[in-house]
N, C-alpha and C positions, 0 to 999 in steps of 0.2 A: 121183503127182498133180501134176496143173499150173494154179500158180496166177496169175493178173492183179493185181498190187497197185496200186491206186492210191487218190487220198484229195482232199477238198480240190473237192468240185464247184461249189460254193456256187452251186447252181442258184439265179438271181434277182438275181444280182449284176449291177454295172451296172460299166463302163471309164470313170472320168473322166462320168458323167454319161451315158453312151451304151451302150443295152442291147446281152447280150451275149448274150439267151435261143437268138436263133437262130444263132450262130457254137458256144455248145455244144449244143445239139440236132445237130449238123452232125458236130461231133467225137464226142459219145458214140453217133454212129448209126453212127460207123466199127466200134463195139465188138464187135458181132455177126461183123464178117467177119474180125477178129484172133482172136474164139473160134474159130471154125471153121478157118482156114487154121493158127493154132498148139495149136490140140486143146486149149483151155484149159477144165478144168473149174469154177473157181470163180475168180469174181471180186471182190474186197476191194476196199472203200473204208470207208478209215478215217479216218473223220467227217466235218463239217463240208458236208453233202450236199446242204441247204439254207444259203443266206445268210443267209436272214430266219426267225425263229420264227413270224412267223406270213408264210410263202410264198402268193405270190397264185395264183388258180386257174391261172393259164396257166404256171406253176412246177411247179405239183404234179402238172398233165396231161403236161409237158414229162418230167419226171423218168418217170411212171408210163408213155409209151411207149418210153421208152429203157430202162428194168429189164423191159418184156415183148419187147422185141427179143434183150436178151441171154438171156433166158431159152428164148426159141423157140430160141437159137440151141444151144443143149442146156448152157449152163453153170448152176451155183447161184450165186446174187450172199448176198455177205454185206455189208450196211452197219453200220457204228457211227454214232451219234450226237455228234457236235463241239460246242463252246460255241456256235457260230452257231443249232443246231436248236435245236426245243422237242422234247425226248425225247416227249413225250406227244402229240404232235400224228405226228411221224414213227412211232413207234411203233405208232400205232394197228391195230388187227387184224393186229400180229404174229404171234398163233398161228395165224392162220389163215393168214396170208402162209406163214409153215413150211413148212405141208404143198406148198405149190406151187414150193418151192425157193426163196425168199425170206427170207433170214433179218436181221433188225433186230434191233438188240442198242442198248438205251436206259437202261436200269434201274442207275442207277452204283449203289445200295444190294445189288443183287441178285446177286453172281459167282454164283450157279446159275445163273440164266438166261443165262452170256455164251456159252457152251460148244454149239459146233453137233457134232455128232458128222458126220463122212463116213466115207468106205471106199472103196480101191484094189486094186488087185491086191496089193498091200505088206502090206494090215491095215487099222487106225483111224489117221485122223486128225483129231485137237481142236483147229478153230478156236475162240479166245478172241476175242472182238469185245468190248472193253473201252469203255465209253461213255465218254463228255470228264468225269474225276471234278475236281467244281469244291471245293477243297477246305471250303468257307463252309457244302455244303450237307451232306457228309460228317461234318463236325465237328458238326450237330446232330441228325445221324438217328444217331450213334455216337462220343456223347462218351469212349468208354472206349476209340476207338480209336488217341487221341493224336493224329490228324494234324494237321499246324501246314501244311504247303505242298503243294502240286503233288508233289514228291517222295517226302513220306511217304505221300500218297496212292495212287502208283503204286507206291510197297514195298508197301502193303497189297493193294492187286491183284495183283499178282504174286505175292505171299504165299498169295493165294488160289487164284491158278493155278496151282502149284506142287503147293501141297498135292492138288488136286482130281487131276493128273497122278499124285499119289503114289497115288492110289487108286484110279485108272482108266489109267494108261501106254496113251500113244500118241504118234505124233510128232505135234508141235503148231505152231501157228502162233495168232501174238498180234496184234491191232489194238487200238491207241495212239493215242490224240490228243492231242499235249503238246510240251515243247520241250525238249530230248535235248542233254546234254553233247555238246560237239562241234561243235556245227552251224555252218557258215561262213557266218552268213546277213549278217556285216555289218549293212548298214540297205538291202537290197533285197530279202532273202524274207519278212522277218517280217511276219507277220498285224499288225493293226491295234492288236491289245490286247493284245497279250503284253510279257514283259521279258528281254532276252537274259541277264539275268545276276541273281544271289543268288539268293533260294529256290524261284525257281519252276522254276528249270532241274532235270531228274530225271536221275541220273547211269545211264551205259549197264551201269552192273553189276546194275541193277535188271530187266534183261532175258535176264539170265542163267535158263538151261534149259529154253529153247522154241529148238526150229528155226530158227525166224524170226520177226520183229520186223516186222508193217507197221504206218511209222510216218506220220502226218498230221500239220498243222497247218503246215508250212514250203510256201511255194510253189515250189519248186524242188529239183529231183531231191537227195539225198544221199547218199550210202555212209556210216556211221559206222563200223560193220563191216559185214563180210561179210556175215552175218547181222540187219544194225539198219542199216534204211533211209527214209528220203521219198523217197513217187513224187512230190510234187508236185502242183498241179495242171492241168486238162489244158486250159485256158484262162492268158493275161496278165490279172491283175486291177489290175496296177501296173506302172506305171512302174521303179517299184524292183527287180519281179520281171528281174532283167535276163537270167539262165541264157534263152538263145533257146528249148532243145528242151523239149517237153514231152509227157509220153506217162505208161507206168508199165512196172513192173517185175513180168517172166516168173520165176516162181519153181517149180523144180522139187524135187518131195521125192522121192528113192528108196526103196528099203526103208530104209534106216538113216539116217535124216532129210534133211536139205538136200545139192542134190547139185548146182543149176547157181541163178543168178542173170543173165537176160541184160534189158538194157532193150529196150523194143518205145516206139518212136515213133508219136506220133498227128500230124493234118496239125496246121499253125498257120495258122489264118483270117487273121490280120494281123501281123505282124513290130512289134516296136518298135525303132526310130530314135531317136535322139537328134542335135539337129542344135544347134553352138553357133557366134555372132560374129555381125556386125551384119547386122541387117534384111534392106538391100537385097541384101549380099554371098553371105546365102543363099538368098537368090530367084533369084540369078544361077548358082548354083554346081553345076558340072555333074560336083561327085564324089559329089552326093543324087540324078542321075537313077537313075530304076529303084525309086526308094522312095516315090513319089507315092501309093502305096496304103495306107501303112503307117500304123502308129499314130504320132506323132511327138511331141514332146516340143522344145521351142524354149528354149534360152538364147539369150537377147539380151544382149549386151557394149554396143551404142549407148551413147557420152553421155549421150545423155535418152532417155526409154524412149518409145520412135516412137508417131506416132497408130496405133488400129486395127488396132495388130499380127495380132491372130489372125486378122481376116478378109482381111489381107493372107498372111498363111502360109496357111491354108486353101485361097485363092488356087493355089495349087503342092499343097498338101498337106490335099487335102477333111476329112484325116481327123485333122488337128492338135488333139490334145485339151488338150497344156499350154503355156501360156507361163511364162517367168519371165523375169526383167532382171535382170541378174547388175549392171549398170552398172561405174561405175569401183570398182578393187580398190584404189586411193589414197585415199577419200576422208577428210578428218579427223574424229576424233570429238568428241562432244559437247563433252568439256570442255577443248578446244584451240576449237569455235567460241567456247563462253560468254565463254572466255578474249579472245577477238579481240572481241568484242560489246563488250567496254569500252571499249577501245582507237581503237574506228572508227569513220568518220563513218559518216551513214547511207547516203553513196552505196556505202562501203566493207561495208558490212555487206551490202547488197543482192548486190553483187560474190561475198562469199563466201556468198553461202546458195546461191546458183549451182551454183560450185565443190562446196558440202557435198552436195547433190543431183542433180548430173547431172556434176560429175567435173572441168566447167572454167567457165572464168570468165566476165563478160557478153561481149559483141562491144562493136566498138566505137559501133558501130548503136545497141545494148542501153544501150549508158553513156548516149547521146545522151538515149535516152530519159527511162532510170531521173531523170536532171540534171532533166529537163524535169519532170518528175513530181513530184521532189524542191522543186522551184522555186514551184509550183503548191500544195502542200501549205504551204510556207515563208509565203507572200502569205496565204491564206485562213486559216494560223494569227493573222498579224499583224493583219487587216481585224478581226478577231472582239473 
């Protein structure tokens, strides 16, 4: 059996303010012709399928033509439900989805329901589609089950997978949506609301005896092992996501479980760029031609942070979604200015507020004035 891992669609989601409904509709419409040219029978996504719990019509038409193209295209699609969905709302006429090769798995109270049964030339195989178990909601539908974090939550799942294999043995395959010892997400794959570190992280021994591990919720391909992977997802939602490729993972099972893992690449609508230094110097700079189309991202170094930055890069780069001002990497802190504040006159204090905000000090133009202002202030205290 051959399967398509991937996870992380968050139909609905927006770039920086700038929808992205038609750049995935574009990539998940590639899906049908990597079924058919790599013979893929079943396609996983493991969770997070929608962005919004409650997705707008043109999200949920957008999704429901891309799950009947892969379907015409002769594969079974298996989704789980991520923190992002409403299991209830995505769920809806699950059993009826079933019968047409469709299977949603939502239910975190329920391990019978997560188990889709297939068959190959090999025997059985038991997809597990394990929905996003939030531990808050676990802990009140089964106070006797002890779980305190993310972690114990996914021992309990497993625990039930495990068992369930013990009384029906097949090779299996498991869908996760969590955040897996290991991960090298730094601070550019992680989701929005996750925490890389203490108890929400669920260790990879908890993924022990299933074949394979497809794992969501990171935006960027991963190996943990062999076996325990993110496909990522198949859209840039971030800046941060910075991993360029994006696609998902061909996973084949032999008769005797896991037998190859290759990645299959999806196109990418817009590239991200990152462009840093001053203003004018990368308006001029001709080691960014060729990236005029791309998603970009602007650090500005300027002294003082230029007028109308962004509709001056937009200028070069239509599609410029961030600015920041890095400014000067000198400037002094607060309690060296308060310190000076006592010490100075008022032309002098004008002088470093300068300095503490744009990196240097007035011109001598600037002095001219600030005197003149200073002067003027001085007269109309004394008149009073």
């Amino acid at each position: 059996m051959r399967l398509l891992h991937t996870s992380d669609w968050h139909v609905g989601r927006t770039f920086h303010g700038a929808d992205t409904v038609d750049a995935l509709s574009a990539v998940l419409a590639e899906l049908p012709g990597i079924v058919r040219r790599e013979r893929i029978d079943v396609v996983l996504v493991a969770g997070d399928v929608f962005d919004s719990a409650m997705p707008a019509g043109r999200h949920v038409e957008a999704l429901t033509r891309a799950l009947q193209q892969i379907r015409d295209a002769g594969a079974h699609v298996v989704l789980s439900s991520g923190n992002h969905d409403s299991p209830a709302r995505l769920g809806a006429n699950a059993g009826f989805a079933r019968a047409g090769g469709l299977h949603l798995s939502t239910a975190a109270t329920d391990p019978a329901s997560w188990r889709i049964d297939l068959e190959d030339e090999h025997g059985p195989v038991a997809v597990f589609a394990i929905p996003y178990l939030e531990p808050v909601v676990l802990r009140a539908a089964m106070p006797e089950a002890g779980i305190g974090a993310q972690a114990d939550a996914m021992r309990w799942a497993m625990d039930a997978v495990r068992a369930d294999l013990g009384e029906r043995p097949a090779r299996s395959v498991v869908l996760a949506h969590c955040f897996a010892a290991g991960v090298a997400a730094d601070d550019d794959d992680a989701p929005r609301e996750i925490r890389a570190g203490g108890l929400d992280v669920v260790p990879l021994s908890a993924f022990d005896g299933v074949d394979y591990a497809a794992l969501g919720h990171i935006h960027s391909r991963q190996e943990l092992r062999r076996a325990v992977r993110y496909s990522g997802a198949p859209l840039h939602y971030s800046f941060r996501e910075r991993s360029p490729e994006r696609g998902g993972w061909i996973v084949d099972l032999g008769a005797d479980g896991l037998a190859d893992v290759a990645w299959c690449g999806f196109p990418v609508p817009r590239a991200l760029t990152q462009v840093r230094g001053e203003l004018d110097a990368l308006l001029a700079d001709e080691r960014f031609d060729g990236t005029e189309e791309h998603w970009v991202r602007a650090v500005l170094t300027d002294a003082a942070m230029p007028l109308d930055a962004m509709r001056r890069l937009q200028h070069r780069w239509p599609h410029c979604a961030q600015v920041e001002w890095a400014g000067s990497l000198d400037r002094p802190d607060v309690a060296s200015v308060r310190e000076r504040l006592q010490r100075r006159s008022d032309a002098e204090v004008v002088d470093d507020f300068l300095a503490h905000v744009r990196g240097e000090g007035a011109s001598e133009a600037e002095r001219a004035l600030v005197a003149e202002g200073l002067a003027r202030v001085s007269a109309a205290a004394a008149a009073r």
